[in-house]
N, C-alpha and C positions, 0 to 999 in steps of 0.2 A: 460643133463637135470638138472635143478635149483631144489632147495629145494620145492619152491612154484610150480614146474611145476609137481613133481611129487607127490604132494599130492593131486592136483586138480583132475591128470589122476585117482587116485587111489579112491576119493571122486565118480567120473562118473564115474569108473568101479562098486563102490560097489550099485550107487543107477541104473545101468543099472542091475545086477545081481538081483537085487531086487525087479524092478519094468520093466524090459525089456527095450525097444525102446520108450516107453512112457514118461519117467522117463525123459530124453535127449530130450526131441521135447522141442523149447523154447517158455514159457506161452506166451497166448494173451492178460496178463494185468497183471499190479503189483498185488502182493500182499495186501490186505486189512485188516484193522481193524472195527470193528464195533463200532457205536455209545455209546452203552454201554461200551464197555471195555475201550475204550479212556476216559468217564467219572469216570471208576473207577481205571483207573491208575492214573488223575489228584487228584482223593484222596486218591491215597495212597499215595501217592508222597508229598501232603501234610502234612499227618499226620507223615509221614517218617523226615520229615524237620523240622516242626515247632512243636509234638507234645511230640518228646520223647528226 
């Protein structure tokens, strides 16, 4: 087993340990951001760039 193969098993052993059968069932939709945060990462990101 690969380097990458066995940290993956050991990532899905720790969040099955921690969260059961649940943890391992695959989502019914990506992941999301909210309208606000996406607004306040384009200003940080600015100020991060152009302000300092």
């Amino acid at each position: 087993m690969g380097r990458k193969a066995k940290y993956t098993f050991r990532e899905w052993s720790n969040l099955y340990k921690a969260n059961g059968q649940e943890a391992l069932k695959p989502k019914e939709r990506n992941s999301s951001y909210s309208k606000e945060f996406k607004e306040w990462s384009i200003v940080h990101i600015f100020l991060l760039l152009f302000l300092l």
